[in-house]
N, C-alpha and C positions, 0 to 999 in steps of 0.2 A: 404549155399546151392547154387549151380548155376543153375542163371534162364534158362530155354529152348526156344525154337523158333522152328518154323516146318519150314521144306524144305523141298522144292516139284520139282519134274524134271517130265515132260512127254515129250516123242517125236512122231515123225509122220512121214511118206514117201508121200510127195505130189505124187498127181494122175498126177502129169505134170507140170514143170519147173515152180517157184515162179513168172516170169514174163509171165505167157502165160494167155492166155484170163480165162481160165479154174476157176486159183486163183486171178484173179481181187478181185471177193467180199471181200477174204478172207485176202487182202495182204491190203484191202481199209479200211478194219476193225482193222485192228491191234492198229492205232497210238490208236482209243478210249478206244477198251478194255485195251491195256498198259496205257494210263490217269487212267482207271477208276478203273484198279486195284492198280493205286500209292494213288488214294484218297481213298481207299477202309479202313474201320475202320483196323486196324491191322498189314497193310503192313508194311514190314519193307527195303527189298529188292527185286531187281529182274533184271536176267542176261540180257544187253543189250550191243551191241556194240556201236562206234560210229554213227552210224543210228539211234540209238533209240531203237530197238528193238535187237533180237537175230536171226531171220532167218537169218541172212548172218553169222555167226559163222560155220564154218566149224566144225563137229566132226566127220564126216567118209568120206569118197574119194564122196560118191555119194551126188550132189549136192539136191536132191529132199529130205533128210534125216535132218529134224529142230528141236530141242531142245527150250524148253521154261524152265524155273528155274526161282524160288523165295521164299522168305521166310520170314514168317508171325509171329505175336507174339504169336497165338494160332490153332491150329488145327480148331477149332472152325470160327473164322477168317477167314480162308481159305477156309473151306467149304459151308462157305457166300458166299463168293464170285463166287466158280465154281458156284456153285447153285440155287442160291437164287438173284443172279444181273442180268444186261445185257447181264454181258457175256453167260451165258446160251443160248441165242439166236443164239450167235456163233456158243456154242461149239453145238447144236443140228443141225449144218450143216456141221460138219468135215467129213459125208461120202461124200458127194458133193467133195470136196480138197481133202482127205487123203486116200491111201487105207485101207483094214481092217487088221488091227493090227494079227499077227499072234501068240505074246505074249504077256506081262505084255508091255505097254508103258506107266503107269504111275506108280511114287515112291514117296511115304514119307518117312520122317526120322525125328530124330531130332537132332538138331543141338545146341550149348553151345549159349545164346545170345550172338551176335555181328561178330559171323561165319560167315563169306558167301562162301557157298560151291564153289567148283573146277567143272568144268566140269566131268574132269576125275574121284574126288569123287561120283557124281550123278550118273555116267554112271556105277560106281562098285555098285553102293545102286540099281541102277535097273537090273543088272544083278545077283545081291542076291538072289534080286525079281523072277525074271525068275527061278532061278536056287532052291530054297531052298522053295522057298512059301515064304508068309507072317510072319516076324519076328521083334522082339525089331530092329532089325538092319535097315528096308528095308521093309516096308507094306502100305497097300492103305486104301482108307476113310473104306472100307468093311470090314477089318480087321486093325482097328486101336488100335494102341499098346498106353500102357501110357506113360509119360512125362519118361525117366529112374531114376531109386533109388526109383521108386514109389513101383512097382510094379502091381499086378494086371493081368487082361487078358483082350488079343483083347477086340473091342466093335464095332456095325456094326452101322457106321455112317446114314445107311440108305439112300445112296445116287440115287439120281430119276434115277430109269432104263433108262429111253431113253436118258438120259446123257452117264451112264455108259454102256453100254454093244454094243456091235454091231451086233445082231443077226438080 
């Protein structure tokens, strides 16, 4: 049987060029939460260039548009950490940097262990997403699919609204 691993991509449109006054906090914050999610129980990987990080990864012409990817031993794992860590302090100030998403901008999947997804794969798994809803393929903590060959249906991870939503 082969084991799985979750993969996770979200993206974002800064409200205003990565080095302007606006995303100080946000660009000031990154080396800890990338530390804090390499010690975090479960990590396995995560997309970084040679900076460190992955904001300078170019994946569409418009330079304000950032990609984050990584992937964890367990869903579970993962949800720690958006969650339940430091990082949460973060992510509850991405309306401050980011504007508001006008669709799905974050995607699970699962991945064979020792995978490390493609850009281009994450970006087809979140465009699934968009396009299809929540599926075995392509779905979020909210509608979280099982490990595959398991079988089974979604399960709502119950993830903290002022995390998730932008209303």
């Amino acid at each position: 049987m082969t084991a799985w691993h979750i993969a996770q991509l979200n993206v974002a449109r800064a409200v205003a060029p990565l080095d302007s006054p606006e995303l100080v906090d946000f660009m000031a914050a990154l080396d800890g939460v990338n530390a804090l999610a390499e010690a975090s129980p479960g990590f396995v990987w995560r997309l970084k260039s040679d900076s460190g990080n992955a904001t300078d990864i170019q994946v569409e012409d418009d330079p304000k548009f950032i990609v984050n990817m990584s992937v964890w031993d367990s869903v579970e794992a993962l949800f720690e950490f958006v969650y339940r860590s430091a990082h949460t302090r973060v992510m509850v100030r991405r309306r401050e940097w980011f504007e508001k998403p006008v669709e799905a901008f974050q995607v699970l999947w699962w991945v064979p262990a020792g995978h490390n997804p493609t850009i281009e794969e994450a970006m087809a798994r979140l465009q699934h997403l968009r396009q299809r809803g929540a599926t075995a393929y392509a779905f979020t903590f909210k509608e979280r699919y099982p490990v595959p060959y398991v079988g089974g249906t979604p399960t709502d991870m119950k993830p903290e609204p002022y995390c998730v939503g932008w209303a």
